[in-house]
N, CA, C and O atoms as a GROMACS GRO file, in nm:
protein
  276
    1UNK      N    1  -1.846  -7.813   1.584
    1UNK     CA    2  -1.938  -7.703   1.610
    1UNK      C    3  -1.859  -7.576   1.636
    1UNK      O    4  -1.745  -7.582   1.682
    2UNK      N    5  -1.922  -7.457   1.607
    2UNK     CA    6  -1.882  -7.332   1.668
    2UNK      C    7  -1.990  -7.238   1.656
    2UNK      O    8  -2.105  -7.262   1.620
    3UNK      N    9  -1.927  -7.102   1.698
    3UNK     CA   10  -1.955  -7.005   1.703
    3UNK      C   11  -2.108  -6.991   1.596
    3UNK      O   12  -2.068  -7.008   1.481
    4UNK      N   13  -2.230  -6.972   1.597
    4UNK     CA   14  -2.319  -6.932   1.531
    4UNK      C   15  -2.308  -6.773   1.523
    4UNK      O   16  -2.305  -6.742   1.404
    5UNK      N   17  -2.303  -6.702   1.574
    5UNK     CA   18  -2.371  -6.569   1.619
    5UNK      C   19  -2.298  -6.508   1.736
    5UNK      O   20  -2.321  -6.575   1.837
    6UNK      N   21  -2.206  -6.391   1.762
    6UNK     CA   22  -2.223  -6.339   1.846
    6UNK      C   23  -2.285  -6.216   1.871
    6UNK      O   24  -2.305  -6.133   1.782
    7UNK      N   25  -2.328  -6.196   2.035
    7UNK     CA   26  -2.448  -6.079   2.016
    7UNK      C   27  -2.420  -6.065   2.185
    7UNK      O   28  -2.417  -6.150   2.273
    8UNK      N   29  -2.400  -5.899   2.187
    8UNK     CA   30  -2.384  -5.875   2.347
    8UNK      C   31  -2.474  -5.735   2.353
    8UNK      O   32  -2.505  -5.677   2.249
    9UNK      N   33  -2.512  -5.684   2.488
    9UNK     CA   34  -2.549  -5.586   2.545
    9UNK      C   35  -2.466  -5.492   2.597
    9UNK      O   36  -2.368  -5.515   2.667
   10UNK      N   37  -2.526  -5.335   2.546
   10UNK     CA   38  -2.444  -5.238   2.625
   10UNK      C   39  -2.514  -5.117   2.668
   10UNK      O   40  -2.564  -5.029   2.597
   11UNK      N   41  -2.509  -5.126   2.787
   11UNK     CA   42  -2.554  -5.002   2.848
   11UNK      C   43  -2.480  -4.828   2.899
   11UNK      O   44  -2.378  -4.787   2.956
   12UNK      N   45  -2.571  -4.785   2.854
   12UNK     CA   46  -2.543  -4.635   2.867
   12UNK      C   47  -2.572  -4.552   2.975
   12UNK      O   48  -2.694  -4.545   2.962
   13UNK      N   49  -2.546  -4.491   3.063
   13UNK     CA   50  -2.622  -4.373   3.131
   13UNK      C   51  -2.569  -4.229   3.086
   13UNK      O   52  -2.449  -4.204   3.077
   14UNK      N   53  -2.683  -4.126   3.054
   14UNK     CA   54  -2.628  -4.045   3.015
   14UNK      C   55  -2.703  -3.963   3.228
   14UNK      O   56  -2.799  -3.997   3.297
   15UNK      N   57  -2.622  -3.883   3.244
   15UNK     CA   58  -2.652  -3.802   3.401
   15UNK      C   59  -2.624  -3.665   3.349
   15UNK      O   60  -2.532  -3.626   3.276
   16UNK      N   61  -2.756  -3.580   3.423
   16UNK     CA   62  -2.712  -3.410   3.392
   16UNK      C   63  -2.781  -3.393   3.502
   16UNK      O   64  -2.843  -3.483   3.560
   17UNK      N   65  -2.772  -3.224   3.550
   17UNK     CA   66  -2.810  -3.173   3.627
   17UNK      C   67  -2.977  -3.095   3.540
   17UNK      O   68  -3.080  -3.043   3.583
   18UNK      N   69  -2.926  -3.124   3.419
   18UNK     CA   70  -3.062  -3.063   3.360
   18UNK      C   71  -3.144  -3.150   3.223
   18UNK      O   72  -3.097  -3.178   3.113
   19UNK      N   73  -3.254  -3.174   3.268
   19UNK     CA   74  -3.334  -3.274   3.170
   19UNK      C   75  -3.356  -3.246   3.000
   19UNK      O   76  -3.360  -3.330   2.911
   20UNK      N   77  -3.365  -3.147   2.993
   20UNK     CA   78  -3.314  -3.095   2.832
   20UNK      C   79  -3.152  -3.179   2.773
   20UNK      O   80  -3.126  -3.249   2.675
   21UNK      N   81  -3.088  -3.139   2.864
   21UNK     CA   82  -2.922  -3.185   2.843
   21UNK      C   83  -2.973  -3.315   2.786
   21UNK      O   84  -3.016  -3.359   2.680
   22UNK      N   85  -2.942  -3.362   2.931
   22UNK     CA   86  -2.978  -3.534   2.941
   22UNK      C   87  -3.062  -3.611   2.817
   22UNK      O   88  -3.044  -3.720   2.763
   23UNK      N   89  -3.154  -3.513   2.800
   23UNK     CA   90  -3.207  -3.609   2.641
   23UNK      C   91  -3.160  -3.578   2.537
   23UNK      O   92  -3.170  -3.657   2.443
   24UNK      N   93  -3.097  -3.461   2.519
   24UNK     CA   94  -3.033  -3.451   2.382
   24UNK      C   95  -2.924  -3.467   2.383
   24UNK      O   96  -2.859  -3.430   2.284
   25UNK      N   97  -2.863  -3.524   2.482
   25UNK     CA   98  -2.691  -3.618   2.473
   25UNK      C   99  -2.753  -3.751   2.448
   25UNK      O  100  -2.684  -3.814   2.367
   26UNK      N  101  -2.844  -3.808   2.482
   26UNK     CA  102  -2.892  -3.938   2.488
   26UNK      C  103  -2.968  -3.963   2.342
   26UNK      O  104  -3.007  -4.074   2.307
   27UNK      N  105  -2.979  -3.869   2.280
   27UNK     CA  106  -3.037  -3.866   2.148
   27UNK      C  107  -2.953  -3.868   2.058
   27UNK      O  108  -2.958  -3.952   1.967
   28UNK      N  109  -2.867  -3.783   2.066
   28UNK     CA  110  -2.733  -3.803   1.976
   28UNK      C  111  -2.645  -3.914   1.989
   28UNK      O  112  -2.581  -3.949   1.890
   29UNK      N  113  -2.630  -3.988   2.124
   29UNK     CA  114  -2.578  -4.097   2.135
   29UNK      C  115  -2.641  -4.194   2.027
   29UNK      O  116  -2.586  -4.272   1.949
   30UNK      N  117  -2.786  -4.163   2.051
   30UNK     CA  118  -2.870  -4.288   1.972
   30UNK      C  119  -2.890  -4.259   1.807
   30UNK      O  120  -2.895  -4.357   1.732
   31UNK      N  121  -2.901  -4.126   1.754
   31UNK     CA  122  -2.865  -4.132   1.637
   31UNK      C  123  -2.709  -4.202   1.560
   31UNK      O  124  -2.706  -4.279   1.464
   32UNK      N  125  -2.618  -4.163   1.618
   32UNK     CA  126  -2.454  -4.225   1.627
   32UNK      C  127  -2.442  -4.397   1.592
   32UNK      O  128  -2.380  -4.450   1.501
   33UNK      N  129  -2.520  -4.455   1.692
   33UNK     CA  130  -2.520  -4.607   1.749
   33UNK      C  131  -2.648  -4.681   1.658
   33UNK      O  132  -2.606  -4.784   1.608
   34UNK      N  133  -2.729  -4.667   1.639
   34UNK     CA  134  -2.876  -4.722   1.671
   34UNK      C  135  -2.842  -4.728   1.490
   34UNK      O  136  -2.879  -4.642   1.410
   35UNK      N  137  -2.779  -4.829   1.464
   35UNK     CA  138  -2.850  -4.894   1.294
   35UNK      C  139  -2.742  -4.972   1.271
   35UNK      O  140  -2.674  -4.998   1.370
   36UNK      N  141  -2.708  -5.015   1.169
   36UNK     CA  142  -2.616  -5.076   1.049
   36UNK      C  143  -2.472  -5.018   1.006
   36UNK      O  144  -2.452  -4.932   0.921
   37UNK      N  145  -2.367  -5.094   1.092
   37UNK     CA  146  -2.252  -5.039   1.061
   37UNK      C  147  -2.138  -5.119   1.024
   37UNK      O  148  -2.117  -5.230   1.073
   38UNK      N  149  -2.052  -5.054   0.924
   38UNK     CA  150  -1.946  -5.151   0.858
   38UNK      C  151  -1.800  -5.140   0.939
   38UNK      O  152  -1.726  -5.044   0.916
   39UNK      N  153  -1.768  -5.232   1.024
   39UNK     CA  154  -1.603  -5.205   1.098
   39UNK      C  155  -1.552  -5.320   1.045
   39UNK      O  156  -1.622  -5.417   1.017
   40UNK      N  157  -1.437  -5.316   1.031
   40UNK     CA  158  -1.315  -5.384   0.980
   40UNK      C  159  -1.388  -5.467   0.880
   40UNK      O  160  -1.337  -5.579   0.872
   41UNK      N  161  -1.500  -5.448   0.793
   41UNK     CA  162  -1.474  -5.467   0.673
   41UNK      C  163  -1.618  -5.613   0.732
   41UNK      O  164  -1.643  -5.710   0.661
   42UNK      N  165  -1.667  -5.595   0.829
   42UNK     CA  166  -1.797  -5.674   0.871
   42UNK      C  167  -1.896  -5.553   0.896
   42UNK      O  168  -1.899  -5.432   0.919
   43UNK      N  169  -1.975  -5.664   0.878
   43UNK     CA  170  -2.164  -5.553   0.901
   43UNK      C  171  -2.172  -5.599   1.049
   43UNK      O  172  -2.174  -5.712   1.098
   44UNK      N  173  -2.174  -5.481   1.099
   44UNK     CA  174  -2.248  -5.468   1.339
   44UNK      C  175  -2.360  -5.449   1.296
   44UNK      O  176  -2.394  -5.397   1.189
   45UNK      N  177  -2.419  -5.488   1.372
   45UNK     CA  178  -2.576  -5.436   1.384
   45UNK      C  179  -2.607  -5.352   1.534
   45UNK      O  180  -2.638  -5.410   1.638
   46UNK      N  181  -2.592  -5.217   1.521
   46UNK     CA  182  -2.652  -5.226   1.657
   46UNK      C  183  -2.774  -5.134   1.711
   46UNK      O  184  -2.766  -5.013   1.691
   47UNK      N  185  -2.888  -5.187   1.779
   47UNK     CA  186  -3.008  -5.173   1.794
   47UNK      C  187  -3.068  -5.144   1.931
   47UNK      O  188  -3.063  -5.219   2.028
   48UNK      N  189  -3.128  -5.017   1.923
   48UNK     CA  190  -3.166  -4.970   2.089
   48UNK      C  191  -3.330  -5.049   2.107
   48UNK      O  192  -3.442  -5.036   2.059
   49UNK      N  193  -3.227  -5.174   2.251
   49UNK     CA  194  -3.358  -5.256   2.287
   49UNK      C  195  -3.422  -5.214   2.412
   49UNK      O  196  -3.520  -5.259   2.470
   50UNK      N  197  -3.333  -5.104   2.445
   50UNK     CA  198  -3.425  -5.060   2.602
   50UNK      C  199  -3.389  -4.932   2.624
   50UNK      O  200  -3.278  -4.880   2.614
   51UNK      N  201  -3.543  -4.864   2.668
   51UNK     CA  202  -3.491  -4.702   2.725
   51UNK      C  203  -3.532  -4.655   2.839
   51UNK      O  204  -3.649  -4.690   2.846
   52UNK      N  205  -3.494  -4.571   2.973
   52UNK     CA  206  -3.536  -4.528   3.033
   52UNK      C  207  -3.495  -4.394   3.100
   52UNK      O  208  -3.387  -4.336   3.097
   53UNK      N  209  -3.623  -4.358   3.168
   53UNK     CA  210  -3.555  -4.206   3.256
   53UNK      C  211  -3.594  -4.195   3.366
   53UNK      O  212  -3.712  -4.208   3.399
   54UNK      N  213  -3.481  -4.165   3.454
   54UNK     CA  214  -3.504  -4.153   3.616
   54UNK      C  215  -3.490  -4.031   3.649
   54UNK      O  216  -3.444  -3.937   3.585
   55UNK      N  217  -3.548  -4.040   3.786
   55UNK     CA  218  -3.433  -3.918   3.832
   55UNK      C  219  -3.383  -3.948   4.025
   55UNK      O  220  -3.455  -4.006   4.106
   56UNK      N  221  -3.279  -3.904   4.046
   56UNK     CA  222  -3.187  -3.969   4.173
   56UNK      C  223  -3.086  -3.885   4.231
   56UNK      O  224  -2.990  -3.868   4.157
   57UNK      N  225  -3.081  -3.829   4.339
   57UNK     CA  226  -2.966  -3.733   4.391
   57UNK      C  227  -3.000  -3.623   4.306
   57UNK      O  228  -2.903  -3.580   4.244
   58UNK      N  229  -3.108  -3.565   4.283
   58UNK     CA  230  -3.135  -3.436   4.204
   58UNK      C  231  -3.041  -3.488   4.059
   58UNK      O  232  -2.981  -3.387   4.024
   59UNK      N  233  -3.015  -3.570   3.990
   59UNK     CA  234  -2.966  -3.618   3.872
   59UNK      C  235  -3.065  -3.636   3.793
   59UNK      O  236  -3.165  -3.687   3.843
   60UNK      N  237  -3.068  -3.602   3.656
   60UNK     CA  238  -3.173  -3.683   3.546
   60UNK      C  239  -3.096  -3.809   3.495
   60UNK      O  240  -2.974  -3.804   3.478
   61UNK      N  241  -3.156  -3.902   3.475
   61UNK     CA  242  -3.091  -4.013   3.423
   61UNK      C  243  -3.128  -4.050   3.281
   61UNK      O  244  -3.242  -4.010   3.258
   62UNK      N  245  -3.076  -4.110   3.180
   62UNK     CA  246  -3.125  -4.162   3.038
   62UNK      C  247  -3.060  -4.284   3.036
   62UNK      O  248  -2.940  -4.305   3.017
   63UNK      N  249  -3.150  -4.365   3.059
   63UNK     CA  250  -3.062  -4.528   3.003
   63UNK      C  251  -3.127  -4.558   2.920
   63UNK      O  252  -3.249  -4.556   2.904
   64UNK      N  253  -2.965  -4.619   2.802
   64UNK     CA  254  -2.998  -4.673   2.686
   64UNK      C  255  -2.961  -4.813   2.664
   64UNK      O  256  -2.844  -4.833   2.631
   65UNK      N  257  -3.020  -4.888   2.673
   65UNK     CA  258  -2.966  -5.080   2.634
   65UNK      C  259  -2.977  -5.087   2.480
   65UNK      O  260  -3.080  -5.058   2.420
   66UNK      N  261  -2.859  -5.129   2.418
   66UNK     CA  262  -2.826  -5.150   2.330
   66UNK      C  263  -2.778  -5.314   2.268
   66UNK      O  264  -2.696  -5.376   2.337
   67UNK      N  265  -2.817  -5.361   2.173
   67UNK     CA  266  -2.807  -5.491   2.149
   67UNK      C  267  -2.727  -5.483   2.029
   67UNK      O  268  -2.746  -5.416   1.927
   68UNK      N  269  -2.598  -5.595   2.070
   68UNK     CA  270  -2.513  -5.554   1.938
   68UNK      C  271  -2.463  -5.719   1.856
   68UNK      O  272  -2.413  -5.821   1.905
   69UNK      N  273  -2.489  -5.697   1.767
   69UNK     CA  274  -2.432  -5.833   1.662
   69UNK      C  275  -2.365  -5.828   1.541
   69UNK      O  276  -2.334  -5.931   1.483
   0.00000   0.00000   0.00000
C-alpha cells in the first residue's frame, strides 16, 4: 500500500489598519492561489475552502483556508 492522495490546509491572515486594504490584499492573494497550477512538472490544485472577516485590537482581519492537492 501507499500514498493515495496527498492534500493539506493553509491558512492566511491578511491584518490592516484599514478594511479596503485588507480585502484587496486578500483578493489578490486569492486570485494568485485559488485554481490549477503546474510546479515541477505536476498539476496542485489549490482551492479557497474557507473565508472570513473579523475585526480585533482595532485590526481588520481576512482569513483565507485554502485546500491544497
Amino acid at each position: 500500500m501507499g500514498v493515495y492522495e496527498d492534500r493539506c490546509e493553509l491558512t492566511l491572515l491578511v491584518v490592516s489598519d484599514n478594511y479596503d486594504n485588507s480585502f484587496a490584499l486578500a483578493s489578490k492573494i486569492d486570485n494568485v492561489l485559488n485554481g490549477r497550477h503546474n510546479i515541477d512538472e505536476k498539476r496542485v490544485d489549490i482551492m479557497l475552502s474557507d473565508s472570513s472577516e473579523g475585526w480585533e485590537d482595532n485590526k481588520y482581519i481576512q482569513t483565507l483556508t485554502y485546500t491544497i492537492k
